[in-house]
N, C-alpha and C positions, 0 to 999 in steps of 0.2 A: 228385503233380506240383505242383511251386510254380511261384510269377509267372514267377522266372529259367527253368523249364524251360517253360514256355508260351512264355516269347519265343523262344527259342531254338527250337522249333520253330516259330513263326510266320515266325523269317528264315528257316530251313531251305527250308520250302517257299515261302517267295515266291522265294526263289533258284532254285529246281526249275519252278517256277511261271517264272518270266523266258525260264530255259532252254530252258524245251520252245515261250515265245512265238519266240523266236529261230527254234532250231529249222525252226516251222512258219510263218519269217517274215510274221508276225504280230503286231502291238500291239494288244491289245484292255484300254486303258486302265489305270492304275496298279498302286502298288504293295499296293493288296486284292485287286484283282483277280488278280495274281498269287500271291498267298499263295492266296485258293479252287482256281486254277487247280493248284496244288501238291497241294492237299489233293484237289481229284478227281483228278487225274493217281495220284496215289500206290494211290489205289482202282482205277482202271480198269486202273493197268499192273499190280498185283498180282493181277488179278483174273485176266486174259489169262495172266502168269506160271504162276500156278495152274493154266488153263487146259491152258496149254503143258508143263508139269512142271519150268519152271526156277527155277535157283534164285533167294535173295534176294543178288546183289552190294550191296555196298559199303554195309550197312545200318547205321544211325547209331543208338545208345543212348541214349535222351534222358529223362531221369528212370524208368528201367523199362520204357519201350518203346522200340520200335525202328521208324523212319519211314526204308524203302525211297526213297531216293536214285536210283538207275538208274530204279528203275521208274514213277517220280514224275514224272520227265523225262520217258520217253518214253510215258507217259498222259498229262501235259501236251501233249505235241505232238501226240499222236494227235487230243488231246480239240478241242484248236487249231483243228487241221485240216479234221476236220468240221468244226465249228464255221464253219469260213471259208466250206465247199462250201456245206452251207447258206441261209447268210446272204449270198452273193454279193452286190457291189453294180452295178447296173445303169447 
């Protein structure tokens, strides 16, 4: 994997990362935040995926690997979510 394929997944999932903030309408701060938020989301939805026996939609090939899109998103908003319950503010 070179610089171009590291960037390109870095937008990849700050995009996935945004989405799933949306989503679970939520802003929890810029655009690193959303790029982490992508990268755990892509973990957690893959994980649950697995879990569940479905498959990988709409998976993206970015220098030899492949970064789960659908599931990125909705681990992001999951992850969001909690996150929000949580952290309630009073």
């Amino acid at each position: 994997m070179n610089l171009v394929d590291l960037l390109i997944l870095l937008l990849i999932a700050g995009v996935c990362g945004a989405i799933g903030q949306a989503i679970s309408r939520t802003s929890r701060g810029g655009c690193l935040v959303s790029i982490a938020l992508g990268f755990i989301g892509a973990l957690i939805g893959m994980w649950l995926a697995r879990k569940a026996g479905l498959p990988e939609p709409l998976p993206i090939l970015i220098g030899g690997n492949t970064f789960p899109v659908v599931w990125s998103i909705v681990g992001s908003a999951l992850f969001v979510a909690v996150i929000s319950l949580i952290t309630r503010r009073r």
